[in-house]
C-alpha positions as CSV (number, residue, x, y, z in Angstrom):
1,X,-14.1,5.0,2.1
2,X,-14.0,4.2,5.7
3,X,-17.1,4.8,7.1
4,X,-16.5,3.6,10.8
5,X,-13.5,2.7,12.7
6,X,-14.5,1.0,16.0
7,X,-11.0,-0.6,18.2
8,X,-11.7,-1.7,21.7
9,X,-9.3,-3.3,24.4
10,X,-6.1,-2.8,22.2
11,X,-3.0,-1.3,23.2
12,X,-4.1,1.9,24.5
13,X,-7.5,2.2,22.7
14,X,-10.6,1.5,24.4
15,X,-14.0,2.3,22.9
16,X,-12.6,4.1,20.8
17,X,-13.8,5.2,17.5
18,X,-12.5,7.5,14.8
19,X,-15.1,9.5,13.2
20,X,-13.5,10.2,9.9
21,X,-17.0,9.1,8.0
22,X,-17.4,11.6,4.6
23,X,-14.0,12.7,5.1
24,X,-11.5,12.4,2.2
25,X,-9.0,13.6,4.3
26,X,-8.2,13.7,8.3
27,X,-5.4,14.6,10.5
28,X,-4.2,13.2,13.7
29,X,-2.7,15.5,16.2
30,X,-1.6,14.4,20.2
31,X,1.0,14.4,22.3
32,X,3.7,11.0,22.0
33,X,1.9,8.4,23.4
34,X,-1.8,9.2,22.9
35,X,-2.3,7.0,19.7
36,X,-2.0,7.8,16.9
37,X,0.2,4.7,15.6
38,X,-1.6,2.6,17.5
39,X,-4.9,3.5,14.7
40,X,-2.2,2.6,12.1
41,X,-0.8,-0.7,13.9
42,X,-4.5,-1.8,14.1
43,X,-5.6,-1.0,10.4
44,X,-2.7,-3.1,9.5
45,X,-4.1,-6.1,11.4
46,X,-6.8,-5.9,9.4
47,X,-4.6,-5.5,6.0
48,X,-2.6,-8.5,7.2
49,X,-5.3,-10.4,7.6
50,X,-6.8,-9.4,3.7
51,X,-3.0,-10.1,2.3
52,X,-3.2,-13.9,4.0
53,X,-2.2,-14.0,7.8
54,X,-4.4,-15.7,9.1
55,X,-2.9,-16.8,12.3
56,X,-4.3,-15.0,15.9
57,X,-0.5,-15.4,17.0
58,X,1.2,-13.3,14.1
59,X,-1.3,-10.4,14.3
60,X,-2.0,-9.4,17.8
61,X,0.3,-10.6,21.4
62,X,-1.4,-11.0,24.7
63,X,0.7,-7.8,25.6
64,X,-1.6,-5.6,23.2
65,X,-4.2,-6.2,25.6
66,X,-5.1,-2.6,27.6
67,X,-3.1,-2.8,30.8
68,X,-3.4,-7.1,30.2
69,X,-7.3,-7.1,30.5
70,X,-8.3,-10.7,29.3
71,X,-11.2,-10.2,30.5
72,X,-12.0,-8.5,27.7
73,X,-11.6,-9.4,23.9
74,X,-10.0,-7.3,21.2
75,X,-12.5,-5.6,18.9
76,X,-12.1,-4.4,15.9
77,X,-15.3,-3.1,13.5
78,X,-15.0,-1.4,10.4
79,X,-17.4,-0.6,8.0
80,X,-16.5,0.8,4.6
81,X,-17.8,2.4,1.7
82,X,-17.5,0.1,-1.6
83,X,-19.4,0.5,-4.7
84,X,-21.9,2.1,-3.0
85,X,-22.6,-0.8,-0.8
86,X,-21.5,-1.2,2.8
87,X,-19.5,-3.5,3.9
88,X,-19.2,-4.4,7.9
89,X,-16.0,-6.7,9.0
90,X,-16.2,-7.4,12.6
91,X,-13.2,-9.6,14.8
92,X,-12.9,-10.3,18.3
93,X,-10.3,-12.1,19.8
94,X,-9.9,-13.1,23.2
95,X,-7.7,-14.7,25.9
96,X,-9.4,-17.6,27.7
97,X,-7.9,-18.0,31.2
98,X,-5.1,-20.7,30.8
99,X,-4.5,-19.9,27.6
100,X,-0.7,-18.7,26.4
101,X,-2.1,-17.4,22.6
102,X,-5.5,-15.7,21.9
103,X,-8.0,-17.0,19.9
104,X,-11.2,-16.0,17.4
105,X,-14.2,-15.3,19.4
106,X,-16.4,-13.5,16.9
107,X,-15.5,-13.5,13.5
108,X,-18.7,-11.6,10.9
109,X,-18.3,-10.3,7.2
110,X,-21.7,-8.4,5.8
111,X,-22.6,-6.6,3.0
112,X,-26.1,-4.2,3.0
113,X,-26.4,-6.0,6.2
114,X,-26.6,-8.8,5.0
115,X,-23.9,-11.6,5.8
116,X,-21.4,-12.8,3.7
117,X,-20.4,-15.3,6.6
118,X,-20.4,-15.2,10.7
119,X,-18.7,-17.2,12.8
120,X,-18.9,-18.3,16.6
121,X,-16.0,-19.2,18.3
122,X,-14.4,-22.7,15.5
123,X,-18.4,-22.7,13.5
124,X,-18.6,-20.7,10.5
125,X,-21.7,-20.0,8.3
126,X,-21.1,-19.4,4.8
127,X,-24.4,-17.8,3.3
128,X,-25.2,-18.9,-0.2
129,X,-28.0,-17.7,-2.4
130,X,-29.7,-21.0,-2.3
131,X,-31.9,-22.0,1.3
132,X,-29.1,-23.5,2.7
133,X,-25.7,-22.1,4.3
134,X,-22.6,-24.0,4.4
135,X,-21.8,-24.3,7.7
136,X,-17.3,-25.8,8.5
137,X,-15.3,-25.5,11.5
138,X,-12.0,-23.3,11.8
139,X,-8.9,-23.7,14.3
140,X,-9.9,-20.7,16.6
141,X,-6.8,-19.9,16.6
142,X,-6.8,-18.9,12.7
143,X,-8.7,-16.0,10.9
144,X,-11.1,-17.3,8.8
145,X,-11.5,-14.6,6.2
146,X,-8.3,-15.3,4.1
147,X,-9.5,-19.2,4.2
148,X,-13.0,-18.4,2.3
149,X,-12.6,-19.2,-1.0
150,X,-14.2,-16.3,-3.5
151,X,-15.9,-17.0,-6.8
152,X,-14.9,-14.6,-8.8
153,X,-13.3,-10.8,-9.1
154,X,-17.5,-9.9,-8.7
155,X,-17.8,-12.0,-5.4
156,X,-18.6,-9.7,-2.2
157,X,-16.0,-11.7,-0.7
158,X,-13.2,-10.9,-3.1
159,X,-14.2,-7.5,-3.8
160,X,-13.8,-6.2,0.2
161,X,-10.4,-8.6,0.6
162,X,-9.2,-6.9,-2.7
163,X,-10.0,-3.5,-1.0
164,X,-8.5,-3.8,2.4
165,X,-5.2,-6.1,1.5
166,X,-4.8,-2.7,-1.2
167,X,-4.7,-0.1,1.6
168,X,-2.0,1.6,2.0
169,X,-0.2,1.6,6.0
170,X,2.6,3.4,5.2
171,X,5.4,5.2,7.9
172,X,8.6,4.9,5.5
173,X,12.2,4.4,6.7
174,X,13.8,5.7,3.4
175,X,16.7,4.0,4.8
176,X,16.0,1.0,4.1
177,X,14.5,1.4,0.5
178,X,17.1,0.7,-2.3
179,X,14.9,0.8,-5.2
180,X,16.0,-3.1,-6.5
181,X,13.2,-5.5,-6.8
182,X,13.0,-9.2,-8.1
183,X,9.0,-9.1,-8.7
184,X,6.0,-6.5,-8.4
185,X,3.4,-5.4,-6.4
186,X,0.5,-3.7,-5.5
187,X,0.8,-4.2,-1.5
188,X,3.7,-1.9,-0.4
189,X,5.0,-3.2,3.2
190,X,4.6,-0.2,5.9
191,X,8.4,0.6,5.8
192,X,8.3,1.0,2.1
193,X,11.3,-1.3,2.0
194,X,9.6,-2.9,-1.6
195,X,9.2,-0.1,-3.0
196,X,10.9,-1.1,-6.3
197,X,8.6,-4.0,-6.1
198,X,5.5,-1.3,-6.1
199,X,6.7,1.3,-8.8
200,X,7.1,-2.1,-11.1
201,X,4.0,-3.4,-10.0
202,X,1.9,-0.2,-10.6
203,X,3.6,0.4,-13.8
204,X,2.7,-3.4,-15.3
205,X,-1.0,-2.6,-14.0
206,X,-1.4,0.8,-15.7
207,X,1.6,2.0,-17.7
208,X,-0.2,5.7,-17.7
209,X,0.8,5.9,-14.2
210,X,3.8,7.4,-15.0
211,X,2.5,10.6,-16.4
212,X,1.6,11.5,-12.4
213,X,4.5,10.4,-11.3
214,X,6.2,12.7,-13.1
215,X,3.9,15.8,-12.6
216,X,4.9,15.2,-9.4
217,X,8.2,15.0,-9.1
218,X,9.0,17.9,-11.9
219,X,7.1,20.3,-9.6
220,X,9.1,19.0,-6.2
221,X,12.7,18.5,-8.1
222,X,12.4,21.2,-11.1
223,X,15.8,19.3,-12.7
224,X,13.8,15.9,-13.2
225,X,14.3,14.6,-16.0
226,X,13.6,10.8,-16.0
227,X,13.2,7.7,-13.3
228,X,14.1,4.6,-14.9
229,X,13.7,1.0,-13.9
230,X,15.8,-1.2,-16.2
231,X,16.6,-5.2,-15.7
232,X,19.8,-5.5,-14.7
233,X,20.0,-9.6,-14.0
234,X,17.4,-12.3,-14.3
235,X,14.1,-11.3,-13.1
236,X,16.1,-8.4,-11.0
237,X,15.6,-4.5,-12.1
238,X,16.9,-1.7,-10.0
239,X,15.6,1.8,-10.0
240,X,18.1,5.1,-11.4
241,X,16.7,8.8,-11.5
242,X,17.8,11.0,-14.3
243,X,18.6,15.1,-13.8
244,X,19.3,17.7,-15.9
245,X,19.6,21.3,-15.9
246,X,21.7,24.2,-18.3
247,X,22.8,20.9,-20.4
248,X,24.3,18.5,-17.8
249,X,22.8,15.5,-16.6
250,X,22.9,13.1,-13.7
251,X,21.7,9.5,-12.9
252,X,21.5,8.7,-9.2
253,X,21.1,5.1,-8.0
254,X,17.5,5.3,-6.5
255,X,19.3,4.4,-2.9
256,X,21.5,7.4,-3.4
257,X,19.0,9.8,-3.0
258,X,17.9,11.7,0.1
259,X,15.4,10.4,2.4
260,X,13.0,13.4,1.9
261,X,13.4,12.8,-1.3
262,X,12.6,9.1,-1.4
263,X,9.8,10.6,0.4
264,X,8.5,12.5,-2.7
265,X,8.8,9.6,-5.2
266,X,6.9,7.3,-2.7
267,X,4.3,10.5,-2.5
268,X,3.7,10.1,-6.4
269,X,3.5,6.6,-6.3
270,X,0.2,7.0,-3.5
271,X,-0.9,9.8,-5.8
272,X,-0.6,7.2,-9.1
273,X,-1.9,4.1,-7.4
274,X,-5.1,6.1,-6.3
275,X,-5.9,6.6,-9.7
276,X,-4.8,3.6,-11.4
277,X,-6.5,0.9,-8.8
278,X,-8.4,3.0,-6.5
279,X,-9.9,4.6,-4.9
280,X,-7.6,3.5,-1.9
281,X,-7.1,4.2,1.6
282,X,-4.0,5.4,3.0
283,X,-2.8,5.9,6.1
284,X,0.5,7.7,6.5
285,X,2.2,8.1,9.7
286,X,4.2,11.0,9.9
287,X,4.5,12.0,6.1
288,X,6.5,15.2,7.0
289,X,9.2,13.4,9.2
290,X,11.8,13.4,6.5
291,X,11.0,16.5,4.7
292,X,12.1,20.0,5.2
293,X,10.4,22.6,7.3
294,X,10.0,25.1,3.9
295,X,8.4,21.6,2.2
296,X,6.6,20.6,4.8
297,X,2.9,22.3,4.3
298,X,3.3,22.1,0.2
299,X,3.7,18.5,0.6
300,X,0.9,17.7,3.2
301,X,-1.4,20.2,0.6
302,X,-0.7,18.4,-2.3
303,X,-1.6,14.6,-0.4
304,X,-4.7,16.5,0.4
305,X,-5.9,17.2,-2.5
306,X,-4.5,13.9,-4.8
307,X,-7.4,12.3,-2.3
308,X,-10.1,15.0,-3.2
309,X,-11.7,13.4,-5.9
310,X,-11.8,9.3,-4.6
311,X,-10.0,7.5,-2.2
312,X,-9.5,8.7,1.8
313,X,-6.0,9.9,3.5
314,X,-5.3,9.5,7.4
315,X,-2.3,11.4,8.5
316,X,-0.7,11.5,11.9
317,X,2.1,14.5,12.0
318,X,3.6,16.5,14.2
319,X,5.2,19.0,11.7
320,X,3.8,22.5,12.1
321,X,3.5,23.6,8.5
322,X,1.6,20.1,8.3
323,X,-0.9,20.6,10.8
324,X,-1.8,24.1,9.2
325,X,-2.7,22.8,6.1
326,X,-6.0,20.6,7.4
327,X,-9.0,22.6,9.2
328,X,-10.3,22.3,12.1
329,X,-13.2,20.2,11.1
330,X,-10.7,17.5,9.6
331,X,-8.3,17.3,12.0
332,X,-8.7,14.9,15.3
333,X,-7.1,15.5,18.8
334,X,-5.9,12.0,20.6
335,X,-5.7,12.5,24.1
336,X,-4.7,10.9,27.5
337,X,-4.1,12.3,30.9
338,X,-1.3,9.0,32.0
339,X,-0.4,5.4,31.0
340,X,-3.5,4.7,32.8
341,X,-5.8,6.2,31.4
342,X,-7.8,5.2,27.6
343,X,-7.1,7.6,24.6
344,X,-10.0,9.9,24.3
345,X,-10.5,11.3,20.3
346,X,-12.3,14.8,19.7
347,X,-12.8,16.9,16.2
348,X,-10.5,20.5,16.8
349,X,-13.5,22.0,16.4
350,X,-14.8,20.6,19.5
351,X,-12.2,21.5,21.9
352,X,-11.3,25.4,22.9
353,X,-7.8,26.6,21.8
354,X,-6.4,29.5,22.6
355,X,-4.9,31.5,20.3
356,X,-2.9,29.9,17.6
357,X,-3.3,26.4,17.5
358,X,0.5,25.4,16.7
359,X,1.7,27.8,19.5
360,X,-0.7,25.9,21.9
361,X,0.2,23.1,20.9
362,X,3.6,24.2,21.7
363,X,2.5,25.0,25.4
364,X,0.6,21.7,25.8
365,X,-2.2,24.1,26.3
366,X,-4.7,21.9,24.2
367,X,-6.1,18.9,25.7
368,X,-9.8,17.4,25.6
């Protein structure tokens, strides 16, 4: 569980933290613009960086500096919530005058405040339990935490890596999912465009998985009858769902289905892979966008509670019927007057509405 989300100096975030700590689920609420994807875009730096980019150049551009202050470096600090032990992952990257691509400045991985490693511009200090740390040098233009090699599954190391390249970034384009896959997965890509890649992977991990999968879907589609994932070439399998109702059945290609209801399937699977590998974070990004307005609340309730018992949920939405389903206390106003100006972050209950909320929000009568 995310315990602290600092950002600093990045797109349109400046000292800004999120103060979702204790919360198993959150809401973000604000105009276009304020940003709310811009949280998203900067948790999945940090994902890409657990899942093996390592390069400065391929997870930030000199244009997601705030208004091109290179003065400045990027900050990101999170500490999370693993095994009962803390874990504190801290990057900086700057832009040295002259310089076309930014580079590490301060690079620190700690666990119980302790450190796992820290690193100073190219020097990096590996602790070890005996009196002396390994100390190598790193291109500052590459991340050194998916170099490091761990020791084992029980390695700090491995153990926070295995947790953040596992969270989920999602903002589906059900488009663009098909359903085929030619290998599995437990690291769905934001668009959900592998998604046949996950349901395979999940289901080779924990086979049981499918018993929420389907609680799911039978109480969303009532004529469910079956998904199936069958090999249909060498080392290629392509997703089919079943139906049936009063004795006649359907199969529908998985890419024949409607995006809202891709939207459901890929809603079980984050409800199954919390409970097979988690707990998991997940941040979503506009879950209701491809659902209807009658569907909307029941299916923002039900990610609520999927995440009451482990794991944490971030939503950003928009939908009315969404935004009524979280409380004040879990849902987060983002908030800026222009383009020039840094997004400010408050808890609902901190800021005076009048009247109905959704109707306010309506008037662009809330604001911190």
């Amino acid at each position: 569980m995310i315990q602290r989300l600092y950002i600093n100096n990045y797109r349109c975030l400046e000292n800004f933290e999120l103060p979702i700590s204790k919360r198993a689920s959150s809401l973000l609420i604000g105009r276009n613009g304020t940003g709310k994807s811009t949280v998203g875009a900067a948790l999945q730096v940090l994902q890409r960086i657990a899942r093996g980019t390592n390069r400065v150049g391929d997870l930030v551009r000199t244009e997601d500096l705030t208004r091109g202050r290179s003065d400045v470096p990027i900050r990101f600090e999170l500490e999370v919530l693993i095994h009962d032990e803390i874990y504190r992952y801290v990057l900086a990257l700057e832009l040295p005058q002259g310089f076309k691509e930014m580079r590490v400045a301060e690079e620190r991985l700690s666990r119980g405040g302790v450190d796992i490693f820290a690193r100073d511009t190219a020097q990096v200090t590996l602790s070890k339990t005996s009196s002396t740390d390994a100390q190598f040098i790193v291109d500052w233009h590459l991340v050194a935490l998916p170099l490091i090699q761990e020791r084992s599954e029980s390695d700090p190391l491995f153990i926070f890596k295995n947790w953040l390249a596992r969270m989920l970034i999602l903002a589906p384009i059900p488009s663009q999912i098909s359903g085929d896959s030619t290998g599995d997965t437990l690291m769905p890509d934001k668009e959900c465009s592998n998604f046949g890649e996950w349901f395979t992977g999940l289901l080779a991990h924990s086979p049981a998985a499918y018993s929420t999968i389907d609680e799911f879907i039978r109480q969303v589609m009532p004529d469910f009858k079956d998904i199936k994932n069958p090999i249909i070439g060498k080392d290629s399998r392509s997703l089919s769902v079943q139906f049936e109702q009063d004795g006649a059945s359907l199969n529908l290609a998985f890419e024949d289905l409607s995006d809202g209801e891709k939207c459901f399937f890929i809603c079980a699977v984050v409800f199954a892979s919390n409970e097979a590998y988690g707990p998991i974070f997940c941040f979503w990004d506009e879950p209701d966008n491809f659902i209807s307005l009658e569907e909307a609340g029941q299916f923002a309730m039900a990610l609520r509670r999927s995440f009451q018992s482990g794991g944490q949920l971030l939503v950003a939405a928009h939908n009315p019927e969404a935004i009524r389903q979280f409380s004040a206390e879990n849902t987060f106003l983002l908030d800026r007057h222009s383009h020039m100006e840094p997004t400010r972050v408050k808890s609902l209950a901190e800021v005076t509405v009048n009247g109905n909320l959704v109707d306010a929000l309506i008037r662009g009568d809330v604001e911190i």
